[in-house]
PAKETOR-651970 format. One line per 3 residues: for each residue z, x negated, y of C-alpha. Coordinates in nm, 3 decimals. Layout:
N
Z X Y ~ ...
***
This chain:
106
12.674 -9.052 11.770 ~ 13.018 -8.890 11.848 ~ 12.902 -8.589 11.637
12.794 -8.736 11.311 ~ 13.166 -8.927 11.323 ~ 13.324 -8.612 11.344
13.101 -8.489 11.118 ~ 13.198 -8.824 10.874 ~ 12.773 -8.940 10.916
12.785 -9.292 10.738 ~ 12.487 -9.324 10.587 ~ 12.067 -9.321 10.675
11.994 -9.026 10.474 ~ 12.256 -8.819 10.576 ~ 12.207 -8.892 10.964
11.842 -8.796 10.955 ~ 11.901 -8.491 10.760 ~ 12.129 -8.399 11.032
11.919 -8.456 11.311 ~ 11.620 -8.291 11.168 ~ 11.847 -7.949 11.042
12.132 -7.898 11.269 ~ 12.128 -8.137 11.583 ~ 11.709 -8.103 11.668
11.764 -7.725 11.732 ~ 12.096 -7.686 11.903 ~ 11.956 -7.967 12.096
11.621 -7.802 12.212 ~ 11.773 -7.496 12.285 ~ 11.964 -7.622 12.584
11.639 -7.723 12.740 ~ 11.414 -7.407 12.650 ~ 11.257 -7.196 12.947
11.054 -6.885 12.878 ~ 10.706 -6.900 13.003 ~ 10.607 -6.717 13.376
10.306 -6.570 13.252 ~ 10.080 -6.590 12.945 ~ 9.845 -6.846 12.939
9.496 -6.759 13.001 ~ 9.286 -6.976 12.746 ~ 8.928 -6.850 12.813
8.837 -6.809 13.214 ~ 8.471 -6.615 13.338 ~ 8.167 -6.836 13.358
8.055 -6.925 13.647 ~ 7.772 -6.718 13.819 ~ 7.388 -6.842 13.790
7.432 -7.044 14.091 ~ 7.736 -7.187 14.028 ~ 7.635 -7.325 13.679
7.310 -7.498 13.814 ~ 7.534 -7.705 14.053 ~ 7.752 -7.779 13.758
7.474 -7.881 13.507 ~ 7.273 -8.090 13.742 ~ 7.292 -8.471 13.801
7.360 -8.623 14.103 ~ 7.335 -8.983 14.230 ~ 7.440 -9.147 14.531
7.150 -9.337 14.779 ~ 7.139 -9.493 15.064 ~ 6.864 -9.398 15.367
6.658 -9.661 15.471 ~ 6.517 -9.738 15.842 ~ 6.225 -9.558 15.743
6.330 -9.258 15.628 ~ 6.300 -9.356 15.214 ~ 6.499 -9.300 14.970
6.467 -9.479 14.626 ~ 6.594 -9.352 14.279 ~ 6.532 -9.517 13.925
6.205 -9.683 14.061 ~ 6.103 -9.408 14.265 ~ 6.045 -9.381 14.684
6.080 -9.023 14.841 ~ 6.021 -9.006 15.185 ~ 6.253 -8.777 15.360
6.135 -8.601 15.669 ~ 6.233 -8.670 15.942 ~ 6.488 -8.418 16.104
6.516 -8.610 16.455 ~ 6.203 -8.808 16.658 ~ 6.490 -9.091 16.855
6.620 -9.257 16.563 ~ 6.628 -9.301 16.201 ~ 7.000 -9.291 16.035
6.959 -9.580 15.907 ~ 7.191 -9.659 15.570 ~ 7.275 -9.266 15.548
7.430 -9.182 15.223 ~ 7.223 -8.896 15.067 ~ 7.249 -8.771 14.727
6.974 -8.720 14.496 ~ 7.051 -8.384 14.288 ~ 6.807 -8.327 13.961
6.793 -8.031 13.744 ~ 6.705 -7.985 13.384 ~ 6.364 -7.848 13.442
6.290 -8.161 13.658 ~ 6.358 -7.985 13.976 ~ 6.517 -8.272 14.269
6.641 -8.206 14.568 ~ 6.800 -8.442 14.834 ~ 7.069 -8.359 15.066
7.152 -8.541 15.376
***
């Protein structure tokens, strides 16, 4: 404001034609910083691997008593990695591929 009275500013037209020629850029160049580095805009793919674990889905489940795990309307009995007890309400998740592939890990 002190500026566009020493500048005589009275009027809405005048002000904004100010700020948008004279006052925008001596104001932005107080506050410019040059960059560190360019930026990278296009990074590698990710290997073969890599992009199956990104393009697969994966749900969470829970592990019942008995070893089963169900997932849209399906049972899959897990086998069984120890003979003394069943971990029962294990979270497992249900991974499934494009080409129908599913695998569960616990």
């Amino acid at each position: 404001m002190k500026k566009m009275r020493r500048k005589k500013i009275s009027r809405l037209e005048e002000a904004n034609r100010y700020l948008q020629q004279e006052y925008g850029e001596e104001h932005n160049a107080g506050y410019v910083v040059a960059a560190a580095a360019e930026p990278v805009y296009h990074l590698p793919t990710p290997g073969g691997r890599d992009l199956e674990k990104i393009l697969r889905l994966e749900t969470k489940r829970v592990l019942s008593n008995d070893w089963v795990v169900r997932d849209e309307k399906r049972f899959y009995q897990v086998e069984r990695q120890s003979q003394h007890h069943a971990p029962a309400k294990s979270k497992v998740r249900v991974c499934e591929w494009e080409d129908g592939r599913l695998e569960i890990d616990y």
